[in-house]
mmCIF file of the N, C-alpha and C atoms, coordinates in Angstrom:
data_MODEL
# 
_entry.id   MODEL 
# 
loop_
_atom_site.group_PDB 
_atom_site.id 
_atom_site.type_symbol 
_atom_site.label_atom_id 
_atom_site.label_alt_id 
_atom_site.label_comp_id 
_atom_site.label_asym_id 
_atom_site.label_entity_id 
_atom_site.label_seq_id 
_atom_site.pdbx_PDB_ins_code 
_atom_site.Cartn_x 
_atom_site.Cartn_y 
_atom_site.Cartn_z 
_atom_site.occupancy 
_atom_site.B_iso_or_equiv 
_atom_site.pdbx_formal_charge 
_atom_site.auth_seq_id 
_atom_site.auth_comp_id 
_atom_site.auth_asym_id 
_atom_site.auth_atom_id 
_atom_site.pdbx_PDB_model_num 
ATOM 1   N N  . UNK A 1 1  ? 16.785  -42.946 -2.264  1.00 0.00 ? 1  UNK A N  1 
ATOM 2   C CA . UNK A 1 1  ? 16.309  -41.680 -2.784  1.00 0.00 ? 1  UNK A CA 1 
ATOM 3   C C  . UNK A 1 1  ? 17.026  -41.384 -4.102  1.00 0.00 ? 1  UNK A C  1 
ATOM 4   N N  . UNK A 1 2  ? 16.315  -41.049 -5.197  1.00 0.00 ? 2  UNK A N  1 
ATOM 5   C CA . UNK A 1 2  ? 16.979  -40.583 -6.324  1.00 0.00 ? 2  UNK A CA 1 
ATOM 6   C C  . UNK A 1 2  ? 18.003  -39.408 -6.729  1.00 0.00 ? 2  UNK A C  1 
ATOM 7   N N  . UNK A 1 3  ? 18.903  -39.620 -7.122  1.00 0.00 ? 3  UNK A N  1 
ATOM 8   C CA . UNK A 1 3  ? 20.036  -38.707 -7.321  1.00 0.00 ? 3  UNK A CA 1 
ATOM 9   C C  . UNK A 1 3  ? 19.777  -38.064 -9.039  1.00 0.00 ? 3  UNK A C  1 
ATOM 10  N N  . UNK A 1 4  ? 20.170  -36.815 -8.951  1.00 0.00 ? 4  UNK A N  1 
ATOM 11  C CA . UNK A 1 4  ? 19.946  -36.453 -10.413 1.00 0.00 ? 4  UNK A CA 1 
ATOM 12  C C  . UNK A 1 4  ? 21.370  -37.349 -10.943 1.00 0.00 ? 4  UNK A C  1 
ATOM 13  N N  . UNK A 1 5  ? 21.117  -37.370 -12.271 1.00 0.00 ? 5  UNK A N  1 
ATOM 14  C CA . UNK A 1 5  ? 22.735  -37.937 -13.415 1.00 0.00 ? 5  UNK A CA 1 
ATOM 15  C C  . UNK A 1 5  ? 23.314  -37.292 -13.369 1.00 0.00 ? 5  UNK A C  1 
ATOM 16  N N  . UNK A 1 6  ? 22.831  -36.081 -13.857 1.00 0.00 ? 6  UNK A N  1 
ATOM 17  C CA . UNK A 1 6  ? 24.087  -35.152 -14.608 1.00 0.00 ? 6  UNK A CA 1 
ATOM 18  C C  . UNK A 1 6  ? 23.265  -33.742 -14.302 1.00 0.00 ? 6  UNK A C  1 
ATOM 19  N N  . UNK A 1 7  ? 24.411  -32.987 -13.947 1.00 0.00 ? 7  UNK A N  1 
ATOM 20  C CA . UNK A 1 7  ? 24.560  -31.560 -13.503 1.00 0.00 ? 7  UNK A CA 1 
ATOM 21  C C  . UNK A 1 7  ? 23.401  -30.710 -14.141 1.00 0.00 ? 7  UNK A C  1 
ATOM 22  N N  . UNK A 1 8  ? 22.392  -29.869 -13.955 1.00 0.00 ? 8  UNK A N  1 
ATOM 23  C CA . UNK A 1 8  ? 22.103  -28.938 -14.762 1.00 0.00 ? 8  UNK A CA 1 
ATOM 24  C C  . UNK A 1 8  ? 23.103  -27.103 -14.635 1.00 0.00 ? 8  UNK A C  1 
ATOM 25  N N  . UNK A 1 9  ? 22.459  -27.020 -15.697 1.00 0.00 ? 9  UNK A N  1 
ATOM 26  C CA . UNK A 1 9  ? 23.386  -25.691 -16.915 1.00 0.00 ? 9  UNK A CA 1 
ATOM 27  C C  . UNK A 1 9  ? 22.942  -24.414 -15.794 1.00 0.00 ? 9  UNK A C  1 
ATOM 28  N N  . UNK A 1 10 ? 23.378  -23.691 -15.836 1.00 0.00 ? 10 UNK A N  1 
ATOM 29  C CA . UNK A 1 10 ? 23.214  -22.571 -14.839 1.00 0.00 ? 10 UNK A CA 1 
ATOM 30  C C  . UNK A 1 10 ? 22.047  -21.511 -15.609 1.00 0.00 ? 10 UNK A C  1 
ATOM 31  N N  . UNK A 1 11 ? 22.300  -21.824 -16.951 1.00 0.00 ? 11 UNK A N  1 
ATOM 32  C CA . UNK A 1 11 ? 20.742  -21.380 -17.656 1.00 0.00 ? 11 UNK A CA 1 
ATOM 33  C C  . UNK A 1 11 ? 19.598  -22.078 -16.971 1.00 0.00 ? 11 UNK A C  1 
ATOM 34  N N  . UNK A 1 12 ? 19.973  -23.443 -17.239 1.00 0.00 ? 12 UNK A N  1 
ATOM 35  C CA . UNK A 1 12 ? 18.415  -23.654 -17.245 1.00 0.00 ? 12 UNK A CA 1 
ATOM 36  C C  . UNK A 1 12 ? 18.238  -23.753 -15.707 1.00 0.00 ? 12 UNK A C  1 
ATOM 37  N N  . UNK A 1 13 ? 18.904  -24.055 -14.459 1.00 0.00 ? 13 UNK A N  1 
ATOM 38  C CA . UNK A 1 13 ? 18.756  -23.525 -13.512 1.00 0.00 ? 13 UNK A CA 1 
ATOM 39  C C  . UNK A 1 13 ? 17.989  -21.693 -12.978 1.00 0.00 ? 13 UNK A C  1 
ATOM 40  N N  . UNK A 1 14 ? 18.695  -20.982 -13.752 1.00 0.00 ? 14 UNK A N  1 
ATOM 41  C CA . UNK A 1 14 ? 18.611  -20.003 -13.778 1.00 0.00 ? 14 UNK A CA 1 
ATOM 42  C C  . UNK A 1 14 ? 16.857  -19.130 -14.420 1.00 0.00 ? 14 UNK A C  1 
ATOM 43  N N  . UNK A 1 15 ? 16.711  -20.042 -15.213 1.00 0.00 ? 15 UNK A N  1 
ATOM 44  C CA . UNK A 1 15 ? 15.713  -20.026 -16.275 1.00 0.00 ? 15 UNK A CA 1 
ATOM 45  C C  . UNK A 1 15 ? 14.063  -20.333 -15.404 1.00 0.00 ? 15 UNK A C  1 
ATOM 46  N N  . UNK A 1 16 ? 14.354  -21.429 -14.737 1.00 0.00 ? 16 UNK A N  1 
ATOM 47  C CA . UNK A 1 16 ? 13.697  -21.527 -13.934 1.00 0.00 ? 16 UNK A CA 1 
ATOM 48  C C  . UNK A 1 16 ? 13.305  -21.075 -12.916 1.00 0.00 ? 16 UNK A C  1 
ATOM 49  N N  . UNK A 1 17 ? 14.323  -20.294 -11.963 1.00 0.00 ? 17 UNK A N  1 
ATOM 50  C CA . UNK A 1 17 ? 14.280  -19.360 -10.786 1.00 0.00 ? 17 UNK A CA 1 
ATOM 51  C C  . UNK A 1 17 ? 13.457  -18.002 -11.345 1.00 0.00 ? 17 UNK A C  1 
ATOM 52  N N  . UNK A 1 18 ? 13.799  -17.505 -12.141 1.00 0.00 ? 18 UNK A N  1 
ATOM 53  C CA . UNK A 1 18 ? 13.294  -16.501 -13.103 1.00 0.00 ? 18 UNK A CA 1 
ATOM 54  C C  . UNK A 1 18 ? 11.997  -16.449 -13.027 1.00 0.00 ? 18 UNK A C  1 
ATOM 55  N N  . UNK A 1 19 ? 11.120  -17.255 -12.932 1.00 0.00 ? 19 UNK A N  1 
ATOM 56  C CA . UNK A 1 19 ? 9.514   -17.249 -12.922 1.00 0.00 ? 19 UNK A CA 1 
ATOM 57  C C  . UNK A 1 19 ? 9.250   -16.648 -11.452 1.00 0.00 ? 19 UNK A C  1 
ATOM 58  N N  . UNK A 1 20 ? 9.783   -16.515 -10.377 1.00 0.00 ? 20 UNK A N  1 
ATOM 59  C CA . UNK A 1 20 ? 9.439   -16.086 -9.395  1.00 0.00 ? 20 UNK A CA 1 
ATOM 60  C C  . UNK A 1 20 ? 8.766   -14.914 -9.083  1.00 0.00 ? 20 UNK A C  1 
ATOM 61  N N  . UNK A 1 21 ? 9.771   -13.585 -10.115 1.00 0.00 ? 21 UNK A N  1 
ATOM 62  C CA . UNK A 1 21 ? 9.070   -12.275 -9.663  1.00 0.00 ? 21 UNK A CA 1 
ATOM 63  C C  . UNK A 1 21 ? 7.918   -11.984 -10.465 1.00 0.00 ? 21 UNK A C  1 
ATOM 64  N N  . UNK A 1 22 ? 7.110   -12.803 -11.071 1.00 0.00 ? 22 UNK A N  1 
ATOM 65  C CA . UNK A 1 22 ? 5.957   -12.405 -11.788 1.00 0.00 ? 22 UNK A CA 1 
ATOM 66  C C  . UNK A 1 22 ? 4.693   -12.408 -10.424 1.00 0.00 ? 22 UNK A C  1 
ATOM 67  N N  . UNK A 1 23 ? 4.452   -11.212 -10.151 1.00 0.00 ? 23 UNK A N  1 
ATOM 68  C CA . UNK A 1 23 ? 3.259   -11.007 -9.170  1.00 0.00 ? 23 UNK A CA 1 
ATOM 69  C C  . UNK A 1 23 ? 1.695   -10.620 -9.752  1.00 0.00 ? 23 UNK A C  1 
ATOM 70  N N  . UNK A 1 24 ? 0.702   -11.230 -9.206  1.00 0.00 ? 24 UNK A N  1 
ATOM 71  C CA . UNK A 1 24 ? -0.517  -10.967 -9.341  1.00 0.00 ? 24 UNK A CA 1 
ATOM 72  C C  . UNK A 1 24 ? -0.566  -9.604  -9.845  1.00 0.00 ? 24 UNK A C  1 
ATOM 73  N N  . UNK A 1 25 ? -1.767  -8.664  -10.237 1.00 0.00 ? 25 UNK A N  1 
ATOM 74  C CA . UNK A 1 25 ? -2.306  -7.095  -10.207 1.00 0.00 ? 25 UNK A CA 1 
ATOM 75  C C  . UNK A 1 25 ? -3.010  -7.401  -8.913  1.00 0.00 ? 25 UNK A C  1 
ATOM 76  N N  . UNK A 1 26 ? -3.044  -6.650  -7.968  1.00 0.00 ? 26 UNK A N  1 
ATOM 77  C CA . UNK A 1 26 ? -4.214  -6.486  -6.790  1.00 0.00 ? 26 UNK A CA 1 
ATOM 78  C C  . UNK A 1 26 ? -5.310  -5.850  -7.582  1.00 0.00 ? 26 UNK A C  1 
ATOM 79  N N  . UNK A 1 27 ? -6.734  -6.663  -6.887  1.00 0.00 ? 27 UNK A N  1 
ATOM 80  C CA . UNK A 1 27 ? -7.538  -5.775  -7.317  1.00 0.00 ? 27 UNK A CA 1 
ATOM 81  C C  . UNK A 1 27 ? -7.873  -4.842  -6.800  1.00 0.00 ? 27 UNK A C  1 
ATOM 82  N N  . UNK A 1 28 ? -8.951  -3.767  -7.555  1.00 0.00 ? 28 UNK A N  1 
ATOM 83  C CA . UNK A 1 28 ? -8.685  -1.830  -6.637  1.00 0.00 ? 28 UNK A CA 1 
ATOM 84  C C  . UNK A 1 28 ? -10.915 -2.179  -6.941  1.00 0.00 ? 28 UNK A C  1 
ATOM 85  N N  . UNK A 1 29 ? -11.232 -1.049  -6.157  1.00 0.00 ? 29 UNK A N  1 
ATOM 86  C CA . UNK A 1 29 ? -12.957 -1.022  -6.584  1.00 0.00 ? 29 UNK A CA 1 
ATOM 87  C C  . UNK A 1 29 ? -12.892 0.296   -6.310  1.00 0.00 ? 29 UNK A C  1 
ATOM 88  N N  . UNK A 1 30 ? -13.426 0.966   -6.618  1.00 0.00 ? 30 UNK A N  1 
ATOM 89  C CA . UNK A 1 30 ? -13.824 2.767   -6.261  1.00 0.00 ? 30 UNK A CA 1 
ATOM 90  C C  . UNK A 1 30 ? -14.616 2.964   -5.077  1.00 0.00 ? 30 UNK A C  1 
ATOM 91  N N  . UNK A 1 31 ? -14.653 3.919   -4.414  1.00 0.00 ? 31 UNK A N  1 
ATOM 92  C CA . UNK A 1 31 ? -14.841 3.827   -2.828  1.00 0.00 ? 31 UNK A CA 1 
ATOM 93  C C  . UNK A 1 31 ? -16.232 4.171   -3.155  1.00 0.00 ? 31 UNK A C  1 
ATOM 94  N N  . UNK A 1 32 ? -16.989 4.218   -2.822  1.00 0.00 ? 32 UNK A N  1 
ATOM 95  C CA . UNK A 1 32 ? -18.143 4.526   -2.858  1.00 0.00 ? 32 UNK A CA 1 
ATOM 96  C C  . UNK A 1 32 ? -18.535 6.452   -2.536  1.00 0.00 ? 32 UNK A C  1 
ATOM 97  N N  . UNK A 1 33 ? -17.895 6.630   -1.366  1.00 0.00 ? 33 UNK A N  1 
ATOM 98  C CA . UNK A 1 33 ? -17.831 7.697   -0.977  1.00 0.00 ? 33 UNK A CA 1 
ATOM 99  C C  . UNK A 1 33 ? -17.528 8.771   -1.725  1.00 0.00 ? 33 UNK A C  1 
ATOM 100 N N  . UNK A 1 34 ? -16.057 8.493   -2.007  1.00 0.00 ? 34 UNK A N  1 
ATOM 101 C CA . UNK A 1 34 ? -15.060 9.796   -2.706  1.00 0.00 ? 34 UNK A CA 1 
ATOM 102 C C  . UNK A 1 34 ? -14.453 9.284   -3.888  1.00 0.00 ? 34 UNK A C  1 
ATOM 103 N N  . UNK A 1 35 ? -14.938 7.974   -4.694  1.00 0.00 ? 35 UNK A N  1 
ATOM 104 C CA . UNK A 1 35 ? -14.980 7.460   -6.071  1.00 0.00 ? 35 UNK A CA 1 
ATOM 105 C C  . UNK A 1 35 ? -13.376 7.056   -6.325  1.00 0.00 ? 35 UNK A C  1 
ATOM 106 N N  . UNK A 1 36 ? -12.656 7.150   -5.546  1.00 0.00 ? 36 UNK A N  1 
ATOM 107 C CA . UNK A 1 36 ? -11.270 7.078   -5.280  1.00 0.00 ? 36 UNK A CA 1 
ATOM 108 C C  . UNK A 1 36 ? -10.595 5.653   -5.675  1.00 0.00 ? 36 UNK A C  1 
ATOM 109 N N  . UNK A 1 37 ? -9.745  4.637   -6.244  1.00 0.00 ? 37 UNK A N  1 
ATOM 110 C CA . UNK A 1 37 ? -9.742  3.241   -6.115  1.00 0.00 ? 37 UNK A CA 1 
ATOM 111 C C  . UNK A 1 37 ? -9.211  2.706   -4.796  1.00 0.00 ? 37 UNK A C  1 
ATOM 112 N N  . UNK A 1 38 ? -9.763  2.257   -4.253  1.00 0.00 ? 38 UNK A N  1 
ATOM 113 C CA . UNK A 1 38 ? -8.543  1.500   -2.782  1.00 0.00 ? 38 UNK A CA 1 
ATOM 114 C C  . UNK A 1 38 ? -9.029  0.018   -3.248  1.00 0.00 ? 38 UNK A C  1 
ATOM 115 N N  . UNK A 1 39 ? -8.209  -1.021  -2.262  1.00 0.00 ? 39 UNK A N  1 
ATOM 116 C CA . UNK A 1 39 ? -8.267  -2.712  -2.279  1.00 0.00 ? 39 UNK A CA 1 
ATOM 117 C C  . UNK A 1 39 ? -9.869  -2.970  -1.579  1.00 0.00 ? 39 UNK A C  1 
ATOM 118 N N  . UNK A 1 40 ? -10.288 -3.967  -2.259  1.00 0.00 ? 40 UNK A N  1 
ATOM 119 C CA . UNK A 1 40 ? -11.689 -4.341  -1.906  1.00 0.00 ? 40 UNK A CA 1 
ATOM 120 C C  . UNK A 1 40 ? -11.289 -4.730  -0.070  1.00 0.00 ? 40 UNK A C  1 
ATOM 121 N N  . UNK A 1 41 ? -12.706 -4.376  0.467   1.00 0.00 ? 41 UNK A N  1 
ATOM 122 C CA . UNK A 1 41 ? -12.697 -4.840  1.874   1.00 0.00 ? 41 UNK A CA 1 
ATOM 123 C C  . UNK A 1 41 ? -11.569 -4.119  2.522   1.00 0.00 ? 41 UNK A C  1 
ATOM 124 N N  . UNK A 1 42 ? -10.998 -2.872  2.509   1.00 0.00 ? 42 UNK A N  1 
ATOM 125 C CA . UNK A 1 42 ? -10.265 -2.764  2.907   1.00 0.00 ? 42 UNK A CA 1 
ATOM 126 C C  . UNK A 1 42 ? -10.370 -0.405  3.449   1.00 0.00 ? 42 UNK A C  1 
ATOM 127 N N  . UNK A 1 43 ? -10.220 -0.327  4.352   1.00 0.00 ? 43 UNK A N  1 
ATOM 128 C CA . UNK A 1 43 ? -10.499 1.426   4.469   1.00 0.00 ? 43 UNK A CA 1 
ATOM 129 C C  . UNK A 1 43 ? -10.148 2.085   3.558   1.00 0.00 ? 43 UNK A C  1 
ATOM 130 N N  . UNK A 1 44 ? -10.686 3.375   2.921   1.00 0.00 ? 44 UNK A N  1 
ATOM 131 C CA . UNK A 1 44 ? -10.354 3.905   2.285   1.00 0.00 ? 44 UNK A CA 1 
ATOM 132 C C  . UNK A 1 44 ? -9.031  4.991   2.585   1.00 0.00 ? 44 UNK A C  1 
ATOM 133 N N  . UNK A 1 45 ? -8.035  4.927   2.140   1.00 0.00 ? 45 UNK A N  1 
ATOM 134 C CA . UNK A 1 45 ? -6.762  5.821   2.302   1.00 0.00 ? 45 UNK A CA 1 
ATOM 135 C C  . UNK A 1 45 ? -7.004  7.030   2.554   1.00 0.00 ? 45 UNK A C  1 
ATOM 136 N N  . UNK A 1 46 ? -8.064  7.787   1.222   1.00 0.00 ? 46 UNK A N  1 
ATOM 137 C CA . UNK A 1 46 ? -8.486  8.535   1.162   1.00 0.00 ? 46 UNK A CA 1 
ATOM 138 C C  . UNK A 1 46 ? -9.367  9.302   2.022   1.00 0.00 ? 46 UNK A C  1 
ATOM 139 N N  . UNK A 1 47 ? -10.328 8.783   2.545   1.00 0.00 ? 47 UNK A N  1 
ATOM 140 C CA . UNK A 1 47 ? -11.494 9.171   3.039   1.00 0.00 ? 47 UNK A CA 1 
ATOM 141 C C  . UNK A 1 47 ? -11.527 8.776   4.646   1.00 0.00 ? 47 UNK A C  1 
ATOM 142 N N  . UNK A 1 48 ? -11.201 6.961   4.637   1.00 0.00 ? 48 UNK A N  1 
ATOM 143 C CA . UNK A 1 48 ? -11.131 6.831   5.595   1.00 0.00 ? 48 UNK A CA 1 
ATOM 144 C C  . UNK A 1 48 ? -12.852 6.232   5.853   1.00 0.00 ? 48 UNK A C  1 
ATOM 145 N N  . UNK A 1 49 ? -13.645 5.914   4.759   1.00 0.00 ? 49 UNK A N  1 
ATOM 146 C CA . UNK A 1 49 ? -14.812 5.068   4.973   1.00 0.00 ? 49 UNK A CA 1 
ATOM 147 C C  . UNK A 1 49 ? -14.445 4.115   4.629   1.00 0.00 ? 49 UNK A C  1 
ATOM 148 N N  . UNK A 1 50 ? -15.513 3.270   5.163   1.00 0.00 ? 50 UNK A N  1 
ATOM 149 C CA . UNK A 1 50 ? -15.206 1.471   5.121   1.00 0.00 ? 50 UNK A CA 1 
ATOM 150 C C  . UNK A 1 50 ? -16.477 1.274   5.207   1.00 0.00 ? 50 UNK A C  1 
ATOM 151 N N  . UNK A 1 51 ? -17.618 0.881   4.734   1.00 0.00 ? 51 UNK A N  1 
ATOM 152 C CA . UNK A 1 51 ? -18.887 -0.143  4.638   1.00 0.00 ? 51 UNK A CA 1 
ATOM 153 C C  . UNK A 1 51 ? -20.158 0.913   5.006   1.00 0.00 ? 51 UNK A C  1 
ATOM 154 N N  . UNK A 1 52 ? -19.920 2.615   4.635   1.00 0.00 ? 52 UNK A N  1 
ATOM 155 C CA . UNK A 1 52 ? -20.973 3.435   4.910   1.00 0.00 ? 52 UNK A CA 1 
ATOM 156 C C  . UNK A 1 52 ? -20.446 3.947   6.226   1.00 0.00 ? 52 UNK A C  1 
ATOM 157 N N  . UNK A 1 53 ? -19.285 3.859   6.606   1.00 0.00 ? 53 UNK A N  1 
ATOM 158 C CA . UNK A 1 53 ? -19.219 4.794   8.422   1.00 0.00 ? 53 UNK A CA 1 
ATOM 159 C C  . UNK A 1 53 ? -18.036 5.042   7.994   1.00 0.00 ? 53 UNK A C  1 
ATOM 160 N N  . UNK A 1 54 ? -17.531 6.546   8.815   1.00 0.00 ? 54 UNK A N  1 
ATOM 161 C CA . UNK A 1 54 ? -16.650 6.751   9.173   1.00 0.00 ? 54 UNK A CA 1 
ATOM 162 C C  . UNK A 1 54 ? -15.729 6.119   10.376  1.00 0.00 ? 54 UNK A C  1 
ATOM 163 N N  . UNK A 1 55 ? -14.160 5.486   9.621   1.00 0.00 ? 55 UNK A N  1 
ATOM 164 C CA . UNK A 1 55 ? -13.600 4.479   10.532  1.00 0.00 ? 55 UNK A CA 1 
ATOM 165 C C  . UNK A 1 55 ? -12.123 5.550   11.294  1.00 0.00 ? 55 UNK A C  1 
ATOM 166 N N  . UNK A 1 56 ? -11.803 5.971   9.945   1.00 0.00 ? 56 UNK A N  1 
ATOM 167 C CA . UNK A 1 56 ? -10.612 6.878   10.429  1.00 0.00 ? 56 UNK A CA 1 
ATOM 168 C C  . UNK A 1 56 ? -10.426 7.866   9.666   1.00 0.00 ? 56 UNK A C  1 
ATOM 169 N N  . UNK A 1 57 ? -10.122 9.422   10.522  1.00 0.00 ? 57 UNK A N  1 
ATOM 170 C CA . UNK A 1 57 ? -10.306 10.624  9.985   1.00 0.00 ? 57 UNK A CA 1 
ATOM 171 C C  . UNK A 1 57 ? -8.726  10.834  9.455   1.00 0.00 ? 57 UNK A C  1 
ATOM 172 N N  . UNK A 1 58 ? -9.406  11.210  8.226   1.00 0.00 ? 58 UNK A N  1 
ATOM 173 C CA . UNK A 1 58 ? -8.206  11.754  6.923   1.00 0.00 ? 58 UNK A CA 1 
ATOM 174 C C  . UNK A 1 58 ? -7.643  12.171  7.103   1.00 0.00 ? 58 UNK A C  1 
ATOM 175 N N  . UNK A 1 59 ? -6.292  11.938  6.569   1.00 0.00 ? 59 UNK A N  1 
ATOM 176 C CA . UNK A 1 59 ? -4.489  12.408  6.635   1.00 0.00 ? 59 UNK A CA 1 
ATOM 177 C C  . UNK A 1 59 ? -4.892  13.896  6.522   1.00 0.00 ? 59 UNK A C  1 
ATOM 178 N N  . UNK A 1 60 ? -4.201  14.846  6.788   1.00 0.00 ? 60 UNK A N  1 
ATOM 179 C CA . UNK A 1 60 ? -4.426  15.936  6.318   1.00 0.00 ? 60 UNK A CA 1 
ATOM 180 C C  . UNK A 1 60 ? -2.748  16.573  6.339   1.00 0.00 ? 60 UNK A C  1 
ATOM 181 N N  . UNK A 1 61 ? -2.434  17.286  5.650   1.00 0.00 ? 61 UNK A N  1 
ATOM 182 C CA . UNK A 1 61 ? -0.989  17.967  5.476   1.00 0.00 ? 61 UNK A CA 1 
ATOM 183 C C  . UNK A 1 61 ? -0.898  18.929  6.411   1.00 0.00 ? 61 UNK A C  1 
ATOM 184 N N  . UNK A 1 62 ? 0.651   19.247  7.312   1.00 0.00 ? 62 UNK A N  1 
ATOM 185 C CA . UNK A 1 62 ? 0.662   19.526  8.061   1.00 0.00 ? 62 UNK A CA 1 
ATOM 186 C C  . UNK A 1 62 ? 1.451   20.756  7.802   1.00 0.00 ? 62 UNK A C  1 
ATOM 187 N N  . UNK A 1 63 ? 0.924   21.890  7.870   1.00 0.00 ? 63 UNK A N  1 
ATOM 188 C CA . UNK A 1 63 ? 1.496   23.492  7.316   1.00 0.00 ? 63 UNK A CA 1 
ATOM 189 C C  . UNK A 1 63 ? 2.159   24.218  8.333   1.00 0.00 ? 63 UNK A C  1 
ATOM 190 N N  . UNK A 1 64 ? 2.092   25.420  8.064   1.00 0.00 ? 64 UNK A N  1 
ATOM 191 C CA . UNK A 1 64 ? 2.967   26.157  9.312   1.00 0.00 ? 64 UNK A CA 1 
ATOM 192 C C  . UNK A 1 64 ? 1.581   26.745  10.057  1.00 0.00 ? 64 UNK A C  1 
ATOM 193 N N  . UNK A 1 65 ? 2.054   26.447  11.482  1.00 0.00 ? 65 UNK A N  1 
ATOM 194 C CA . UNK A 1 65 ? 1.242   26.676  12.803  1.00 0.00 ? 65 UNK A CA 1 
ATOM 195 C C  . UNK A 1 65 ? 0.779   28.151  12.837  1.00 0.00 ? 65 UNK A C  1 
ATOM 196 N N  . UNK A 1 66 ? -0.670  27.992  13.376  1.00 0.00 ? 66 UNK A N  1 
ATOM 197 C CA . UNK A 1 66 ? -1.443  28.761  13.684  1.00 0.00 ? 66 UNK A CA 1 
ATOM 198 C C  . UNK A 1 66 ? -1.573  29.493  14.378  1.00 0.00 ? 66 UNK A C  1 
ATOM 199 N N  . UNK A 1 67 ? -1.630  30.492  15.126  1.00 0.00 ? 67 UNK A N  1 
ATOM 200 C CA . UNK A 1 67 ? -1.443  31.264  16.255  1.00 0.00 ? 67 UNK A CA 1 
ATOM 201 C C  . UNK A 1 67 ? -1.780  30.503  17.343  1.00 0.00 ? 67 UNK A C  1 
ATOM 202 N N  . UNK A 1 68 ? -3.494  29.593  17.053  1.00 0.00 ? 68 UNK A N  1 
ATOM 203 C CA . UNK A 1 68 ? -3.931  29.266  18.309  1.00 0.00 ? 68 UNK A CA 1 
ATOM 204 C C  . UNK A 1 68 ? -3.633  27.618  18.500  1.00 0.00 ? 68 UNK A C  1 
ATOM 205 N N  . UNK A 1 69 ? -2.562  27.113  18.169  1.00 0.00 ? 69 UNK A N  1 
ATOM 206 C CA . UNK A 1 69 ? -1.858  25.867  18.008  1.00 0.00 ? 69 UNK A CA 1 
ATOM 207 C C  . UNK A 1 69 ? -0.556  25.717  18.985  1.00 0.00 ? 69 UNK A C  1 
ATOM 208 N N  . UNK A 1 70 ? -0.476  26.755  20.202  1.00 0.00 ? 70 UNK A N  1 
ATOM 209 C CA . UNK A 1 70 ? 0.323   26.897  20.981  1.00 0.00 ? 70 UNK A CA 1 
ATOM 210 C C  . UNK A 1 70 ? 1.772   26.793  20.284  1.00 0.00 ? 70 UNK A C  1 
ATOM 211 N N  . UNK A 1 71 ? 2.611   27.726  19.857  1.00 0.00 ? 71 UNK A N  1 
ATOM 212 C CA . UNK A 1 71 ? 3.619   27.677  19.076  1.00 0.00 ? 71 UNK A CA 1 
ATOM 213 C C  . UNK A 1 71 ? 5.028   27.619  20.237  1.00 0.00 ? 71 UNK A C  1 
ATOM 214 N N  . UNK A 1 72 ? 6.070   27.270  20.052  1.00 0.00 ? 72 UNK A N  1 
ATOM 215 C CA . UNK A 1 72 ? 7.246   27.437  21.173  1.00 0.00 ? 72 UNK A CA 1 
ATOM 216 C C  . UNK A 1 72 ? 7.277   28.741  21.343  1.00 0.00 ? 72 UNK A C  1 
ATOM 217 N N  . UNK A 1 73 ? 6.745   29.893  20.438  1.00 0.00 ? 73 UNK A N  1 
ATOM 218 C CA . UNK A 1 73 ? 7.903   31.521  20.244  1.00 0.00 ? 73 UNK A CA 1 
ATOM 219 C C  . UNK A 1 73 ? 7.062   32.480  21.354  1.00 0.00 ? 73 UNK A C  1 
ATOM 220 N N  . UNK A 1 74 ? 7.976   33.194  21.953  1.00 0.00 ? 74 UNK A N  1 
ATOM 221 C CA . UNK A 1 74 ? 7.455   34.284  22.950  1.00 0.00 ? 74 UNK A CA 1 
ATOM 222 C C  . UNK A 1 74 ? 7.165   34.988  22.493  1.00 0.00 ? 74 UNK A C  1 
ATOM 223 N N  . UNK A 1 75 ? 5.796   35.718  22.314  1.00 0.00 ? 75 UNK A N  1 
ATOM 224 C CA . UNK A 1 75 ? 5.471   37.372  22.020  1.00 0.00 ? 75 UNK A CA 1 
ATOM 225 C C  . UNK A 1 75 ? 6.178   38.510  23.246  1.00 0.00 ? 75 UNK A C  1 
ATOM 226 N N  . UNK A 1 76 ? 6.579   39.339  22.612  1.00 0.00 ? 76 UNK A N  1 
ATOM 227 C CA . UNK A 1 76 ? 6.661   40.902  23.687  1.00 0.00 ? 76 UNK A CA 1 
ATOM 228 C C  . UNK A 1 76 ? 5.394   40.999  24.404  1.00 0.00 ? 76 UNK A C  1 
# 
């Protein structure tokens, strides 16, 4: 099996490792629905459509509770 000759330089070692973190762009398409970009083939974050149906219902932010949301606090 072949042995290198002679040592390489910690540059050009180095130089070379270096090409690693160059990553693709993902591609994005606009949802059809809510015009939004998400990854092709993939649910919308947003909306939560995927191919004309509803797959999963939207995140929604979670505020301060409602009266009729059963709260811990005792009324008088």
């Amino acid at each position: 099996m072949p042995n290198p000759k002679r040592k390489h330089t910690r540059s050009r070692r180095d130089s070379r490792r270096a090409q690693n973190w160059k990553l693709d762009t993902v591609a994005s398409s606009a949802c059809p629905n809510c015009k939004n970009l998400r990854p092709p083939h993939v649910v919308c974050p947003s909306c939560g459509w995927y191919n004309g149906k509803l797959v999963l219902a939207p995140k929604t932010k979670k505020g301060k509770a409602t009266e009729g949301e059963g709260g811990t606090e005792k009324k008088p």
